[in-house]
C-alpha positions as CSV (number, residue, x, y, z in Angstrom):
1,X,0.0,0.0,0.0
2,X,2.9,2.2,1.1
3,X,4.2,2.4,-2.8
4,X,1.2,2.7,-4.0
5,X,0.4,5.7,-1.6
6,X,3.8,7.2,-2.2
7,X,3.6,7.3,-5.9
8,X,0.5,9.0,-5.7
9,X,1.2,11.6,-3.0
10,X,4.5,12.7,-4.9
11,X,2.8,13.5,-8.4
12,X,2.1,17.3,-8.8
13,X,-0.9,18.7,-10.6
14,X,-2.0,20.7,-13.0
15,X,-6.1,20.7,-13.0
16,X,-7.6,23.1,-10.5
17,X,-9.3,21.3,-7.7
18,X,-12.4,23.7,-8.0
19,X,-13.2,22.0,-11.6
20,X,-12.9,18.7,-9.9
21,X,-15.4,19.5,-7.8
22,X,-18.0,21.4,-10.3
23,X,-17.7,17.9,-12.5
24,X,-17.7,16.2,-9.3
25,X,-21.5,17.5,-7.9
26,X,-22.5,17.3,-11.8
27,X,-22.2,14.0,-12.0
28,X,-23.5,13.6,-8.1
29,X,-26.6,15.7,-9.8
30,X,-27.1,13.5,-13.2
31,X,-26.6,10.4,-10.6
32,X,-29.3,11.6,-8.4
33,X,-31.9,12.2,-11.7
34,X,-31.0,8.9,-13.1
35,X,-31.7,7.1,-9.2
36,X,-28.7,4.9,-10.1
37,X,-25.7,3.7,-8.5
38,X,-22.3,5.7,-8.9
39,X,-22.0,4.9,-12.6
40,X,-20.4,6.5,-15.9
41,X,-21.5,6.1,-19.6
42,X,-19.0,3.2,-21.2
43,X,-17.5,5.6,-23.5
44,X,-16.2,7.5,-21.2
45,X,-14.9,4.8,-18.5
46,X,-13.0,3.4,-22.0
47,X,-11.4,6.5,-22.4
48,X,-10.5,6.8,-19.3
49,X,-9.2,3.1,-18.8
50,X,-6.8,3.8,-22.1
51,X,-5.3,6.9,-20.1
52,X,-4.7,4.9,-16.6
53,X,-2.5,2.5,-18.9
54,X,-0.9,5.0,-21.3
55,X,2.6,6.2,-20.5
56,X,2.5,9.9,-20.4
57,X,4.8,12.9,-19.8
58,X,2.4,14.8,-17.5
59,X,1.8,14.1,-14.2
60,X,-1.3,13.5,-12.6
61,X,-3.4,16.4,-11.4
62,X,-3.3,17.9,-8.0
63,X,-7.2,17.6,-7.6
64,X,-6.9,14.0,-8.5
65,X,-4.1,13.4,-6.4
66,X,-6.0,14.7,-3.8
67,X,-8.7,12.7,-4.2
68,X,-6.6,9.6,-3.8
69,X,-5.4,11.0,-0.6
70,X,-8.9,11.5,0.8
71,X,-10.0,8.0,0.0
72,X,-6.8,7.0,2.6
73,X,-8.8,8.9,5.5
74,X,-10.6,7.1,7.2
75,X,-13.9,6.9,8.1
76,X,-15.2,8.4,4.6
77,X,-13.2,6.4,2.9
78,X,-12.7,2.8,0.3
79,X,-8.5,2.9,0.1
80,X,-7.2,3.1,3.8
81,X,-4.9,0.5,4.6
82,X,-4.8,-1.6,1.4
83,X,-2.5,-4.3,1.2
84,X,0.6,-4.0,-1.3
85,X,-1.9,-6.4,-3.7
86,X,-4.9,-8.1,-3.3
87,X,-5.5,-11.0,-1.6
88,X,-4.0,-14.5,-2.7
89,X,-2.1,-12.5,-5.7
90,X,1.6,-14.0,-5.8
91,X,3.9,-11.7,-4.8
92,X,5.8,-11.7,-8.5
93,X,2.1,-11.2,-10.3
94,X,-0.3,-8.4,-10.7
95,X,-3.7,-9.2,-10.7
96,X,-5.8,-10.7,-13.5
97,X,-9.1,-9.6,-14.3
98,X,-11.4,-9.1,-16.8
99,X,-12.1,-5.8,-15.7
100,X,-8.5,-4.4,-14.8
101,X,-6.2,-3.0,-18.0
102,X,-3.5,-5.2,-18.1
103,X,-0.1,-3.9,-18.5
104,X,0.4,-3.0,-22.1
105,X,0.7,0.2,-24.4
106,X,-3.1,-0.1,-25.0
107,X,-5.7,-0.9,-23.1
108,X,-9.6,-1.6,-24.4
109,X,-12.9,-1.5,-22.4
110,X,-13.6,-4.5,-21.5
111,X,-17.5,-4.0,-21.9
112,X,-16.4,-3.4,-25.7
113,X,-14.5,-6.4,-25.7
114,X,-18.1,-8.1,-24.7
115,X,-19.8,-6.2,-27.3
116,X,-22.2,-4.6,-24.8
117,X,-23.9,-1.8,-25.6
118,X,-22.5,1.6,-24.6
119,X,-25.2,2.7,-21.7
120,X,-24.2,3.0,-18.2
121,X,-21.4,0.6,-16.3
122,X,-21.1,0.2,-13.1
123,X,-17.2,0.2,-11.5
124,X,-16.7,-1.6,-8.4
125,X,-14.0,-0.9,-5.6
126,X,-12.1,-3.9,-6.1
127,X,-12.1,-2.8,-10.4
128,X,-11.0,0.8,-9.3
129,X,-8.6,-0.9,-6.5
130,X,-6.9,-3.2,-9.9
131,X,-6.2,-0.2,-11.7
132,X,-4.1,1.3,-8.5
133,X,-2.6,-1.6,-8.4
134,X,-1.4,-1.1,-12.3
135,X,-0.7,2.2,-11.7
136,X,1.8,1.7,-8.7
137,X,3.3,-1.6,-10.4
138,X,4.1,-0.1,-14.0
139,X,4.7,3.5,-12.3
140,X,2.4,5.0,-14.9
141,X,0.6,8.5,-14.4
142,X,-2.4,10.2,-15.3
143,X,-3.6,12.4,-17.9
144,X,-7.3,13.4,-16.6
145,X,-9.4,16.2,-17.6
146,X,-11.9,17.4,-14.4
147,X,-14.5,15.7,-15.9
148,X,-12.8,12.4,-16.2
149,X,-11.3,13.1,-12.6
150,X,-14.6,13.3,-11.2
151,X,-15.8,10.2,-12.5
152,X,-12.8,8.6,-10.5
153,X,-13.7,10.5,-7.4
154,X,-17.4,9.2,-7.8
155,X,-15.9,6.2,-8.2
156,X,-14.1,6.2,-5.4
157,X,-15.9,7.5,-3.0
158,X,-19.3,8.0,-1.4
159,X,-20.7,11.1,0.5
160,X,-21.1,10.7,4.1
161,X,-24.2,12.0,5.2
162,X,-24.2,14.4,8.1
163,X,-27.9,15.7,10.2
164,X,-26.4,19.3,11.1
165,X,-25.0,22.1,9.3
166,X,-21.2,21.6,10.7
167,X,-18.7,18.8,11.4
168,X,-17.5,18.2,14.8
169,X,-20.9,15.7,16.0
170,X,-21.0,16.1,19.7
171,X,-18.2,18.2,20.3
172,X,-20.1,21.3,19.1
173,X,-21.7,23.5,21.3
174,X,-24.5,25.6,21.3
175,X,-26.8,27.6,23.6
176,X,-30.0,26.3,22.2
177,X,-31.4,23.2,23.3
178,X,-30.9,20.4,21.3
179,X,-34.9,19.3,20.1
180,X,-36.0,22.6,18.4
181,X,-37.0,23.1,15.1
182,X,-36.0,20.8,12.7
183,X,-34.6,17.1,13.4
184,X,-33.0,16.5,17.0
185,X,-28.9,16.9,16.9
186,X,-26.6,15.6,18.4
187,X,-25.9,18.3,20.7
188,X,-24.9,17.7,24.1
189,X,-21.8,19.8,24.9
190,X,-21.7,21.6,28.3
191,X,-19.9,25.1,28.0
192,X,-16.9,24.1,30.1
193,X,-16.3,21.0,29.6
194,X,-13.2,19.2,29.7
195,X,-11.9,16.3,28.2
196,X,-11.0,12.9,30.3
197,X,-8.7,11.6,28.7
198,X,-5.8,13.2,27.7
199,X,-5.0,14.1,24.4
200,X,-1.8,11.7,24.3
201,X,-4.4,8.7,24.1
202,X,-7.0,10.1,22.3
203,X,-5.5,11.4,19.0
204,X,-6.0,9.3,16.0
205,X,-2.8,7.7,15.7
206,X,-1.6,9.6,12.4
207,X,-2.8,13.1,13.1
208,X,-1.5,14.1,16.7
209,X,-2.9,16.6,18.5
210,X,-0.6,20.2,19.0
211,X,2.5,19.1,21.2
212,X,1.7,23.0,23.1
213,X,-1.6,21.8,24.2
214,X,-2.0,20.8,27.8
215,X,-3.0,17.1,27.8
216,X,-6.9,17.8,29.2
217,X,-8.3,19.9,26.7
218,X,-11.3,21.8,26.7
219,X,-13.8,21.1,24.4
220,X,-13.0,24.0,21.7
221,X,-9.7,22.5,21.1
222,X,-11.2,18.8,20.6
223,X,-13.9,20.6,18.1
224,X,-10.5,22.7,16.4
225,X,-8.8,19.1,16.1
226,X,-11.5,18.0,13.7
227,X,-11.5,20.7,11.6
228,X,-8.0,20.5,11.1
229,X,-8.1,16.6,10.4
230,X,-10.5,17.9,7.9
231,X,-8.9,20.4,6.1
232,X,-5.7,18.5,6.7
233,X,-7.1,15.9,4.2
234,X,-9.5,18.0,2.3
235,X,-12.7,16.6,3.2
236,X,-15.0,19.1,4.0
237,X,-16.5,19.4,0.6
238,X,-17.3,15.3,0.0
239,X,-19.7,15.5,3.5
240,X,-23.2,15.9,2.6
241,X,-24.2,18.4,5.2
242,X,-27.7,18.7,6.8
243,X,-28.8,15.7,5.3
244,X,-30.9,13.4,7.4
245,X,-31.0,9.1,6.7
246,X,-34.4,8.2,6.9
247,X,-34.3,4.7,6.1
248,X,-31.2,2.3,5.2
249,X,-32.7,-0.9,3.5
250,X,-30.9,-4.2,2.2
251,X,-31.4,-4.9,-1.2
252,X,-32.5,-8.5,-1.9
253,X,-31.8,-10.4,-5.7
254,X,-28.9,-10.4,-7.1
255,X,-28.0,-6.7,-7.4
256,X,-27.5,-7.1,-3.6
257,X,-26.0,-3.6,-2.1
258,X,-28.3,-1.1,0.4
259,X,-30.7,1.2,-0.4
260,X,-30.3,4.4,1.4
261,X,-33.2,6.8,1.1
262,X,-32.4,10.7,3.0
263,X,-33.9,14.3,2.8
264,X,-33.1,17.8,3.6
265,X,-32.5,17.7,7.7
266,X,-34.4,20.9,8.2
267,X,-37.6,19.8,6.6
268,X,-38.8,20.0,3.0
269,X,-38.1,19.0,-0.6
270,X,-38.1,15.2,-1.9
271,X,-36.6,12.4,-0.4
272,X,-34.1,10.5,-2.5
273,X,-32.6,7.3,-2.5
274,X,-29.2,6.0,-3.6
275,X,-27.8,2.5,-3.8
276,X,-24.4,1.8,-2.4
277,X,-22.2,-1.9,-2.1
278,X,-21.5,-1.4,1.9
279,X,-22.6,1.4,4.6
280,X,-20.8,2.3,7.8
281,X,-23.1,3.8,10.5
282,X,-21.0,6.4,12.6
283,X,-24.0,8.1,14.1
284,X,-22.7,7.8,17.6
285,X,-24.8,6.9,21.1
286,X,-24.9,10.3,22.7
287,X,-28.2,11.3,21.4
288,X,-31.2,9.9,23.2
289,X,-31.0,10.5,26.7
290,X,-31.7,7.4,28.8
291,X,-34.5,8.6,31.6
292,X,-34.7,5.7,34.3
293,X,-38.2,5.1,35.6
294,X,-38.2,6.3,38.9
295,X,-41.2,6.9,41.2
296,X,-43.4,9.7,41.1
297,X,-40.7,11.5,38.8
298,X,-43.7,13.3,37.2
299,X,-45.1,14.8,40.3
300,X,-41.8,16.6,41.2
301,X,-42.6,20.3,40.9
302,X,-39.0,22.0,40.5
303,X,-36.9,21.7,37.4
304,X,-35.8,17.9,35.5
305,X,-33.3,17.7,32.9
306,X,-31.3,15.6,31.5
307,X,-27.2,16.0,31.6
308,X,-27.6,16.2,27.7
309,X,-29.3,19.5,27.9
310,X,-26.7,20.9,30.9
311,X,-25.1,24.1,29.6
312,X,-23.6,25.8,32.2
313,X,-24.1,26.3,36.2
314,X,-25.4,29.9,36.3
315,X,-28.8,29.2,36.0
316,X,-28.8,26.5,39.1
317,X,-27.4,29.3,41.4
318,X,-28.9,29.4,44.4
319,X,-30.9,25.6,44.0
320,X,-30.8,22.7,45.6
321,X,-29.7,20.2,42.9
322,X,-29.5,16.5,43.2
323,X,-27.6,14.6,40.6
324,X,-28.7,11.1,39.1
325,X,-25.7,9.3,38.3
326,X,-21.9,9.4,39.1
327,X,-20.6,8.7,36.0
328,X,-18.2,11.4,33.9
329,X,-21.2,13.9,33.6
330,X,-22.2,13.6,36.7
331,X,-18.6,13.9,38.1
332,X,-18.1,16.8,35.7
333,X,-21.4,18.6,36.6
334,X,-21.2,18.2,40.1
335,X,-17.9,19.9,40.4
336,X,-19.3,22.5,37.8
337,X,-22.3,23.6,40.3
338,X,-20.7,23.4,44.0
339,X,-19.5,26.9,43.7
340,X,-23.0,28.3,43.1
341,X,-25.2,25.9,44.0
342,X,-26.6,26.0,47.4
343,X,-26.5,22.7,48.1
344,X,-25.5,19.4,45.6
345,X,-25.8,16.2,46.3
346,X,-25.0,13.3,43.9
347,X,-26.6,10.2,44.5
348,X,-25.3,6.6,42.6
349,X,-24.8,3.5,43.9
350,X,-20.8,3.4,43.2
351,X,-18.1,3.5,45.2
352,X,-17.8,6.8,47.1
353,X,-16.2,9.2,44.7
354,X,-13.2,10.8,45.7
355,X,-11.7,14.4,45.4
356,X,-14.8,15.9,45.4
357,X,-15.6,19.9,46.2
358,X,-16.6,19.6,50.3
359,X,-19.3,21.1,49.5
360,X,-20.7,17.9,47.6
361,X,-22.6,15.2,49.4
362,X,-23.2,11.8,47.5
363,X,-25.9,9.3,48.8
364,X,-27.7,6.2,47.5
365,X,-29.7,5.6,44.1
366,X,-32.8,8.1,44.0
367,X,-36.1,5.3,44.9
368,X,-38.5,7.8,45.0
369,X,-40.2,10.9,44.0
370,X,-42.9,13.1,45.9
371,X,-43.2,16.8,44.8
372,X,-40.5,18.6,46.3
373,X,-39.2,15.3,48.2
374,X,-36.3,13.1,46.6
375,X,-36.2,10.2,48.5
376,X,-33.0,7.8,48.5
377,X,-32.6,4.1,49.2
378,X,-31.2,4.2,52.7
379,X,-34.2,6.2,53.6
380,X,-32.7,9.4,53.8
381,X,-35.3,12.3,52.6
382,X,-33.8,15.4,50.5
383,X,-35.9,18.7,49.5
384,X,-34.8,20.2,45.5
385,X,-35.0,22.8,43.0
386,X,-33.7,20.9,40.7
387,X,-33.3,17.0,39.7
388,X,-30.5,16.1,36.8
389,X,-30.4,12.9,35.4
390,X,-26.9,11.9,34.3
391,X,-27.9,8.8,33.2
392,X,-26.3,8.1,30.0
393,X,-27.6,7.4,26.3
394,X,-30.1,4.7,24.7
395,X,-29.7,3.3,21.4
396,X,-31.4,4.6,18.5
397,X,-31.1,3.2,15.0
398,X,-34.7,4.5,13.4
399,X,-33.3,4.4,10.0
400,X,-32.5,0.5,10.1
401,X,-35.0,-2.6,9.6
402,X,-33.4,-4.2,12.9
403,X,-35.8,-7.4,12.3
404,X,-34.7,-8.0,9.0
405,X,-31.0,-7.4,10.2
406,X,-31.7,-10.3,12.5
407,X,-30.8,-7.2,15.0
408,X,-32.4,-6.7,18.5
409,X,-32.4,-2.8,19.7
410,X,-32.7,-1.9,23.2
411,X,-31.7,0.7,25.1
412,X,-28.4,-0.6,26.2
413,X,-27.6,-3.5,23.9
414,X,-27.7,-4.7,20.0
415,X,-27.5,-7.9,19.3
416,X,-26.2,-10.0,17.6
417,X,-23.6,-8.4,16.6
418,X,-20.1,-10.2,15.3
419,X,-16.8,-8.5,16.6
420,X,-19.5,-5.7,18.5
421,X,-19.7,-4.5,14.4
422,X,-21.8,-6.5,11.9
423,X,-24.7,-8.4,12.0
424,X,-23.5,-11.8,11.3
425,X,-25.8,-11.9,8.2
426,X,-24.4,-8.8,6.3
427,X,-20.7,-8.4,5.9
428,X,-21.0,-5.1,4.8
429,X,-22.8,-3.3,7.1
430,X,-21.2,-2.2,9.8
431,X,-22.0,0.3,13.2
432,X,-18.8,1.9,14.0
433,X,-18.6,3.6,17.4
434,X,-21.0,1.2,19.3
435,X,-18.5,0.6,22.7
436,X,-18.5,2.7,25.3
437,X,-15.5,3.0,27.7
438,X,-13.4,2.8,25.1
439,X,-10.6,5.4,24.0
440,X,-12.5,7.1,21.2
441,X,-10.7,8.1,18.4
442,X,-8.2,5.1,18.8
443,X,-11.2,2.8,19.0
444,X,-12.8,4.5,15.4
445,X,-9.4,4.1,13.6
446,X,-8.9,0.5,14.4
447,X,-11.9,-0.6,13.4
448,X,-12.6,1.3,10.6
449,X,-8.9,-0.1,9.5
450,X,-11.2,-3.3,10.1
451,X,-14.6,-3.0,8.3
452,X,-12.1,-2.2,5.1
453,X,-10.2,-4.8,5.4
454,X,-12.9,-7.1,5.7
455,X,-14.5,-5.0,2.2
456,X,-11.0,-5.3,0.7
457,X,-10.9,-9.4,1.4
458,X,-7.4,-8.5,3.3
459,X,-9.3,-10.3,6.0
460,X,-12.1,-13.3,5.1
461,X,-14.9,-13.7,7.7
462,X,-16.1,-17.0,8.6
463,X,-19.5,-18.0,7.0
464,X,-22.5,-16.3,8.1
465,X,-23.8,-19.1,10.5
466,X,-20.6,-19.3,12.2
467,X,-20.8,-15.8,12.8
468,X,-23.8,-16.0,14.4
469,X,-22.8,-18.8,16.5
470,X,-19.8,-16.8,17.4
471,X,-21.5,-13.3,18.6
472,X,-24.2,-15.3,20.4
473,X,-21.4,-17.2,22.3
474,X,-19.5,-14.2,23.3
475,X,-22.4,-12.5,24.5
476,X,-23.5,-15.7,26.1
477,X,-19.9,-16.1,27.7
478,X,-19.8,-12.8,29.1
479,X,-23.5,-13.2,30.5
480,X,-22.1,-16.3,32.4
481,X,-19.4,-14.8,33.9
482,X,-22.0,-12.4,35.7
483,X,-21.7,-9.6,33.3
484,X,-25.3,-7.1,32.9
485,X,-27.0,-6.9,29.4
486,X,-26.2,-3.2,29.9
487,X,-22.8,-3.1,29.8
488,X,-21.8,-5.5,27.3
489,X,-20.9,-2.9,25.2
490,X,-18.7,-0.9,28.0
491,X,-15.4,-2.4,26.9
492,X,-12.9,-1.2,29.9
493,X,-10.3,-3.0,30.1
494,X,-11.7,-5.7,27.2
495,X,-11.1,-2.9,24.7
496,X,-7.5,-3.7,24.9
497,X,-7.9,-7.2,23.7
498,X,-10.8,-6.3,21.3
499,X,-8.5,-3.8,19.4
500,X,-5.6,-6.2,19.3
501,X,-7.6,-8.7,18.2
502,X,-9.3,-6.7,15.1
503,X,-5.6,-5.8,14.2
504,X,-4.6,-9.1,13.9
505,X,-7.7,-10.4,11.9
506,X,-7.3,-7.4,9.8
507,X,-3.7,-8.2,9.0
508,X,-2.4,-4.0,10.2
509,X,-0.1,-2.6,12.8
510,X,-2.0,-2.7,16.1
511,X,-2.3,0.6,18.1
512,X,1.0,1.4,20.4
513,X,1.0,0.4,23.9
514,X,1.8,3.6,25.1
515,X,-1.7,4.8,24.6
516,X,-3.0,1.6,26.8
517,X,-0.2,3.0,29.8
518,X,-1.4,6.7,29.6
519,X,-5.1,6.1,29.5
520,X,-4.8,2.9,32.2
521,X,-2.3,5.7,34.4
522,X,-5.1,8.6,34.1
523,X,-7.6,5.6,35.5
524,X,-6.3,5.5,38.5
525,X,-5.4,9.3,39.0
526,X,-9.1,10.1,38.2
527,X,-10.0,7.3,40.7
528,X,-7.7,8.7,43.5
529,X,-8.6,12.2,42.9
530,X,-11.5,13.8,40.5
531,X,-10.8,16.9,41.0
532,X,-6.7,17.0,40.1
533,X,-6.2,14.5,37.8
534,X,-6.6,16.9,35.4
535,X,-3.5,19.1,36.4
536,X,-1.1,16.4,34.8
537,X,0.5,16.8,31.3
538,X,2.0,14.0,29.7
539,X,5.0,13.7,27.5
540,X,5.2,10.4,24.5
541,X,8.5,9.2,24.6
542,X,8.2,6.4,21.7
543,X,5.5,3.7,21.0
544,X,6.0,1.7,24.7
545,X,7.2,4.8,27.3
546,X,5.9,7.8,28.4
547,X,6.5,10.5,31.1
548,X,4.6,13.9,33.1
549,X,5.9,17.3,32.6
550,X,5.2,20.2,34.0
């Protein structure tokens, strides 16, 4: 992969990557009229085929080039982590295929060669990943005009769809609350938030965060990191913003592929559907809140929210709040409130936090509600203003047939799911991001590396039935060994194994295990002290060590 990527990274262009993109969302438009899958007229996919095998002087555009390095990023992309060939090619021999121009002075359309008529042909990945292949082997380049470049890019890639107007998902704020107008976001950033991890272990492994950051960064900076990963990569203008998935559907025959039918998010103008080969969800889990059913909850006559629409502590000044859950929101929120808050009490059922303002009580699980009156499992009796639920997330997939998946969605738990991605019947669907407890970004990039290897064939699953056999039986195990339902998707300290485990099927370098020391080191700070864990900065010293500064 590394000489392919090389090549192609080193060529320097000569077609402005505006013109790219005009052909580009022409053909996205004449695609969208015809209702078809990302195709080009056979005329012009033979042209284009006799100019990926020609010899020629130039070198290949910037725009082009460009696009080749997009489709390396992951998660919006077909190309990361390719092997140096495909799968079971020898190692002296490219590829044969009817499909692929072999490695001559000419090269002829193979739909010609058939003596099929000159309508619309559809390119696969693996056709487009054959002529990479050619291109890196024989050291050719490309002579594209923008309209021929845009086929490729079409080719190549497909438009992820994205609910709001900007990128960032949940680390963008905003003062409004989140279920307004138009379709529910997935906004629940508090105004001072900070992160938990620091940014050491949760970079993607090849785009660092700034080295002058301090390690626990507040949420601007996470939302600035994105951006930059963006424009670093130039994807901004392949995301589909404020587009809303309303329904994702297999398609059965021998077409195969998914059906994926969206609209404008903020209400209005005609649905459309599009046909695509796989589909990764990356929708995330932090956009239902989960409201436990607690007693007489609906006769308490002060204020109930949800952490998810927390902003900021100004307007709790004063109150009496009690806080439902001690997990990292509740944590967070309570130290947020103690200084203005007249009184804060989080109640959970954990151990007893530690590092906590003084000014905090805990106590047990909330039992009861009776206007005014929280009542706690040990009995004891406390008067509020205000009741916050820090209660975590459900699961919502809306847009997905979960029955005809062979998929059970509850509010905690989807199953069956093999590897905690794919329902064992469909090996090309995958929900990315599921696990909770896990180190984010780390967690994406390894198995995104894995749902394309899978696509690739770099890695060959089992047959379906002994995929089902095998997510049952880890589900099954882990119920055994006392495990809840709940929390089979909080990895912990399983997420180490998982990720190791994905690398190895997937046949690519595993994650360092310097991120597994710092994030397993800020565990136990944050368990010996909330409230000064975040005063350390950390220092990467190579892919096993590590050391504090400052």
């Amino acid at each position: 992969m590394h000489h392919i990527l090389g090549y192609i990274r080193h060529l320097k262009g000569r077609v402005a990557r505006e013109a790219v993109q005009t052909e580009y969302r022409r053909c996205q438009a004449e695609k969208r009229r015809r209702r078809a899958q990302v195709s080009a007229p056979i005329e012009v996919w033979t042209d284009l085929a006799q100019k990926l095998s020609e010899r020629l002087e130039e070198a290949v555009s910037e725009a082009f080039s460009q696009v080749l390095t997009i489709a390396t990023i992951e998660p919006a992309s077909v190309l990361h982590s390719l092997p140096p060939r495909p799968l079971r090619a020898a190692a002296d021999e490219a590829p044969t295929s009817p499909e692929a121009p072999q490695a001559s002075d000419e090269a002829t359309s193979p739909a010609a060669d058939a003596g099929q008529e000159p309508e619309e042909f559809t390119v696969s990945f693996e056709k487009i990943y054959r002529y990479l292949y050619f291109l890196s082997k024989d050291v050719r380049v490309l002579k594209l005009t923008p309209g021929e470049a845009a086929v490729v890019l079409d080719l190549l890639l497909s438009l992820p769809e994205e609910a709001s107007a900007q990128l960032g998902g949940t680390w963008v704020y905003s003062e409004e609350r989140p279920f307004g107008k138009g379709p529910p976001l997935p906004c629940n950033m508090y105004r001072d938030l900070r992160t938990n991890l620091p940014k050491e272990a949760m970079a993607f492994p090849d785009f660092p965060f700034e080295v002058a950051l301090p390690s626990f960064l507040p949420r601007a900076a996470v939302l600035s990191y994105l951006e930059r990963y963006t424009e670093s990569h130039g994807l901004r203008g392949y995301i589909r913003f404020q587009r809303l998935v309303k329904q994702v559907t297999p398609v059965d025959g021998p077409e195969s592929g998914w059906d994926v039918t969206s609209s404008q998010a903020t209400g209005g103008g005609e649905q459309e559907t599009e046909r695509f080969d796989a589909i990764m969800v990356c929708s995330g889990h932090y956009s239902t809140p989960f409201i436990p059913s607690i007693s007489g909850l609906e006769t308490f006559t002060g204020q109930v929210l949800h952490s998810r629409d927390y902003r900021c502590p100004e307007p709790f000044a004063g109150h009496s709040v009690v806080l439902v859950g001690a997990g990292p929101s509740g944590v967070d929120l309570a130290q947020q409130l103690a200084p203005l808050a007249r009184c804060v009490t989080l109640s959970h059922s954990r151990v007893r936090v530690r590092g906590l303002p003084a000014s905090v009580g805990q106590a047990a699980p909330v039992t009861s509600v009776a206007g005014p009156l929280v009542r706690f499992a040990d009995g004891a009796v406390q008067v509020a203003d205000t009741l916050v639920l820090c209660t975590g997330y459900a699961y919502r997939l809306p847009f997905l047939p979960a029955a005809r998946l062979g998929l059970c969605v509850g509010d905690h738990l989807v199953a069956p799911l093999y590897r905690h991605l794919l329902p064992p019947q469909h090996p090309c669907f995958f929900l990315v991001g599921l696990c909770q407890q896990i180190c984010p970004f780390p967690h994406f990039h390894v198995q995104v590396l894995f749902c394309l290897a899978v696509l690739t064939g770099t890695c060959l699953l089992p047959p379906a039935p002994e995929r089902q056999v095998a997510a049952e039986e880890e589900l099954r195990v882990y119920l055994a060994a006392g495990g809840s339902p709940r929390h089979f998707h909080r990895l912990g300290v399983r997420q180490w194994g998982y990720l190791q485990e994905l690398a190895q099927l997937g046949g690519f370098p595993p994650l360092p295990p310097v991120i597994q020391k710092i994030y397993d080191d800020t565990r136990e700070r944050r368990t010996q002290d909330v409230g000064s864990y975040r005063d350390c900065n950390y220092r990467v010293l190579g892919a096993e060590e590590w050391e504090l500064v400052g």
